[in-house]
C-alpha positions in Angstrom: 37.2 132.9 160.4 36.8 129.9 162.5 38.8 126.8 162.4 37.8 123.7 164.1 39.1 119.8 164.0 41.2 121.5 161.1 40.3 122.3 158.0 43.6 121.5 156.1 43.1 117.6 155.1 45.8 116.1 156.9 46.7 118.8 159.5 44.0 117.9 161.9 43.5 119.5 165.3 41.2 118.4 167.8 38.1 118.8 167.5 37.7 121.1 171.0 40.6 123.1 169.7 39.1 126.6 168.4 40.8 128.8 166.3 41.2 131.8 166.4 41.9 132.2 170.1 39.6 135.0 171.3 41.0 135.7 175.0 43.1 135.2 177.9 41.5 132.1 178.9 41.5 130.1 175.7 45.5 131.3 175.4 45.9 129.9 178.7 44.2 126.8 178.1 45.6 125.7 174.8 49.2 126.9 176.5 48.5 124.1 179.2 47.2 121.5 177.1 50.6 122.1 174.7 52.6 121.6 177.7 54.2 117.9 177.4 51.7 116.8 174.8 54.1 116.3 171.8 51.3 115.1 169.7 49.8 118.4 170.1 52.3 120.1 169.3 53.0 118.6 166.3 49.7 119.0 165.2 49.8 122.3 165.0 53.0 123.0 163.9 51.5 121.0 160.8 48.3 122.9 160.7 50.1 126.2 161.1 53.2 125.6 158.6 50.3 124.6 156.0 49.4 128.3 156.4 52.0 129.1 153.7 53.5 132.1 153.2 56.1 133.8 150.6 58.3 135.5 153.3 59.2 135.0 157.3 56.9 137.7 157.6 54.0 136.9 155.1 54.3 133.7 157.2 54.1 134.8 160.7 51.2 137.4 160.0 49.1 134.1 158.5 49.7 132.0 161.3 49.4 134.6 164.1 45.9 135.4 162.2 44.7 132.3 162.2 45.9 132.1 166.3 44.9 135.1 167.5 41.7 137.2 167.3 42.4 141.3 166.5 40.9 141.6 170.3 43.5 139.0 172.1 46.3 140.7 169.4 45.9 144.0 171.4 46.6 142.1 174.3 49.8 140.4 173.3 53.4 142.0 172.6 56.6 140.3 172.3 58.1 141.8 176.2 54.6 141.7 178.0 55.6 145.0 178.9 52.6 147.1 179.5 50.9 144.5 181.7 50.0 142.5 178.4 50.7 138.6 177.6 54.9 138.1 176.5 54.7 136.1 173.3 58.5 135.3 173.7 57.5 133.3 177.0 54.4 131.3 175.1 55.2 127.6 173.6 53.2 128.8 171.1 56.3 131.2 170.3 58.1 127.8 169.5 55.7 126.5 167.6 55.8 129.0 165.2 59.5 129.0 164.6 58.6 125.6 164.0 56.3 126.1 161.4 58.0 128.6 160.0 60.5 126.2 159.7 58.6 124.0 157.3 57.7 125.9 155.2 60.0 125.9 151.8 59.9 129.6 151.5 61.0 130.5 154.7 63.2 127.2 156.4 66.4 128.6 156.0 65.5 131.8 158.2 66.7 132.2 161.6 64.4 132.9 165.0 65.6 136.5 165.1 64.0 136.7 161.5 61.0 135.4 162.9 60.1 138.0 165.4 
């Protein structure tokens, strides 16, 4: 599954944003262009919290699926230990708690819930 110039009505991304990420570099890019850009941001804290989800964690595995390929995944951990990428130091990590937060289902859970 690709996603491109977002396919949820509304909760448009730009159209040079790809989804899922498929390595390093696209991480690191999309982590600089999120940097400041509030607009961004808020983008896809709309696209991702449209991702639905029952539970915190029904809602986290559809938004990290739609972030992350399984390849980039095996790359990733919460620590970075193990010379991988530390979600907990992305601002992609708030941007899920974001989300997460928007969704009905889930809004009243806290960030330790999340991860």
């Amino acid at each position: 599954m690709q996603l491109t110039n977002g396919s949820h009505g509304d909760m448009v991304l730009p159209e040079d944003i790809v989804l899922p990420l498929k390595d390093r570099l696209m991480l690191e890019e999309l982590e600089h262009r999120l940097a400041g850009n509030e607009e961004l941001q808020e983008k896809l804290v709309m696209f991702l919290a449209a991702k639905g989800g029952k539970s915190v964690k029904d809602s986290v595995r559809r938004m990290f699926a739609c972030l992350f390929s399984n390849d980039l995944s095996r790359f990733c951990n919460w620590t970075g230990l193990g010379h991988k990428i530390s979600f907990r130091q992305l601002a992609l990590k708030s941007i899920v708690h974001i989300a997460i937060r928007k969704n009905p289902s889930t809004k009243e859970a806290t960030e330790s819930q999340h991860f």
